[in-house]
N, C-alpha and C positions, 0 to 999 in steps of 0.2 A: 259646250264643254265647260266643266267648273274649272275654273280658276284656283282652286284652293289645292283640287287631287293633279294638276298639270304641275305647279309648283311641286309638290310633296314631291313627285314622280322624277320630276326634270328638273328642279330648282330652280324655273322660272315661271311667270307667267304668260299668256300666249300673248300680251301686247309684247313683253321683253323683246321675244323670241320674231315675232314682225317685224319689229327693227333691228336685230341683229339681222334675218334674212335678208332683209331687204338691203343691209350693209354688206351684204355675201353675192349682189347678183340674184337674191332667187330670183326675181320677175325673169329673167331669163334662161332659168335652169327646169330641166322636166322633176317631174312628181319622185322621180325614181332619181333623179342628182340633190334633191332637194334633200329627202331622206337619207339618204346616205351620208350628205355633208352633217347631219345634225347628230347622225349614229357615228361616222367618223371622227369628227373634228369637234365635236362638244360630246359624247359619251351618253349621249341621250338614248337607251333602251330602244331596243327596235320597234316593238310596239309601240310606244310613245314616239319616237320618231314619225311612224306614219300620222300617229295622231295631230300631233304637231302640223304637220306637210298639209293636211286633208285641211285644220281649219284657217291654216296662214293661207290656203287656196281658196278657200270662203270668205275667207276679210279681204281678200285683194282682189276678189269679183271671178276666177279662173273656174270657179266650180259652186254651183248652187247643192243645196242637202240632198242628197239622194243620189248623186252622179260620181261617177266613177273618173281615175282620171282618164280615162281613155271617152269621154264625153259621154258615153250610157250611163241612162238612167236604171236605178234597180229598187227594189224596197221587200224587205221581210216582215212578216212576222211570226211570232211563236208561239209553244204554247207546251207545258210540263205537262205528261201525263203519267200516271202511275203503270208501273210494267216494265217487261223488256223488250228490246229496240224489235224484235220482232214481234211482240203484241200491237205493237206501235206500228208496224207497217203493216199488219192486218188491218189495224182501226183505219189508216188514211186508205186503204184499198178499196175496204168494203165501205166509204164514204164516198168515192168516186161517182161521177154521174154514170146514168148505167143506158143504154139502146147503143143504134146504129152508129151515131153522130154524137158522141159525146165534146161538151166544151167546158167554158167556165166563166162566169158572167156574158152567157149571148158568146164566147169565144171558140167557133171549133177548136178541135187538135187538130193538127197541118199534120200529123205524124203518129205511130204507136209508141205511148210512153215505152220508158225503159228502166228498167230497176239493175241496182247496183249493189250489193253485200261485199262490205270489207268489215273486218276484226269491231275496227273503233266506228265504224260509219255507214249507216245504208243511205243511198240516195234515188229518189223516184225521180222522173224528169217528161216532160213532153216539150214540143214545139206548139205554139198554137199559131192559126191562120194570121192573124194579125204580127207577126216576126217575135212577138215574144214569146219570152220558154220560161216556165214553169217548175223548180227544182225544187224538190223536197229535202232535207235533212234530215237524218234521225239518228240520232248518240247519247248513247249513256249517260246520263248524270254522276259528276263526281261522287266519292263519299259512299259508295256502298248499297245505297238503297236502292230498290226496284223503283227509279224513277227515270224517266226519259226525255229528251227534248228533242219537239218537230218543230223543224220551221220550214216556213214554205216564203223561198224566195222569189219576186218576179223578176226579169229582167230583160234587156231588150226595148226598156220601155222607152216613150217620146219624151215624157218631161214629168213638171211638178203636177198637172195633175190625172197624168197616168198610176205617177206614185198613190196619188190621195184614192185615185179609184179602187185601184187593186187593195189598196193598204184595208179600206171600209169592207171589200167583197171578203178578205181570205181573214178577215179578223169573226167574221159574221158564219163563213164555212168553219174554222179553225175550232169555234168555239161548239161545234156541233159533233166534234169529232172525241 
């Protein structure tokens, strides 16, 4: 997290904000009391709020990169394409692996994907064998143009390098799509 855009945003920096926390009880307090006190009681923007929460939970050892607070690990990535969000769930459809036994990296699906159409957002999803599930994103790009963003996020995963796996496998499909 830079230091320079946490200031701008919050008018401090995230050492500040550790020792304020930690003068508040955080070690004691959940991800969701922690944020609240900084969006409450110092006016800290809600987004920044969490941002704050997430790395004061990194410096004090409660959460490694990639982990949620509820202890899962997750990791995305993405990828702009030109079109609309339904060219866009065409292109990741007809990328799919295709037979009886479809997976992903050696991963069956444990389940038939499921897709999802709302106004701002489509979402593809499976479960695979292994417990983790597999979501797609796909939303319009601000500003006008025929552009798009997928991301395909993993989650459910064991740790850091579940993350590092998946991170190398979907950046390697992503880019093919």
């Amino acid at each position: 997290m830079d230091d320079a855009a946490m200031v701008k945003a919050t008018g401090k920096a995230l050492g500040e904000w550790c020792a304020i926390l930690d003068e508040r009880g955080a070690p004691s307090l959940t991800h969701r009391e922690i944020a609240r006190l900084l969006h409450e009681d110092y006016g800290v923007p809600s987004w920044w709020s969490q941002m704050v929460t997430v790395e004061y939970e990194r410096r004090t050892g409660r959460r490694e990169t990639g982990q949620l607070a509820n202890g899962e690990f997750r990791t995305t990535v993405s990828k702009t394409l030109t079109g609309t969000m339904d060219g866009a769930l065409d292109r990741w459809l007809a990328a799919l692996p295709a037979g009886d036994h479809p997976s992903f990296d050696g991963v069956p699906f444990a389940a038939e994907p499921s897709v999802s159409r709302r106004e701002k957002r489509y979402s593809w999803s499976v479960l695979l064998a292994d417990g983790a599930k597999v979501t797609v994103f796909i939303s319009a790009k601000p500003g006008g143009a025929e552009a798009t963003l997928l991301a395909v996020e993993t989650g459910k995963l064991g740790g850091k390098a579940d993350i590092e796996r998946w991170k190398v496998y979907w950046k390697a499909y992503v880019a093919q799509i």
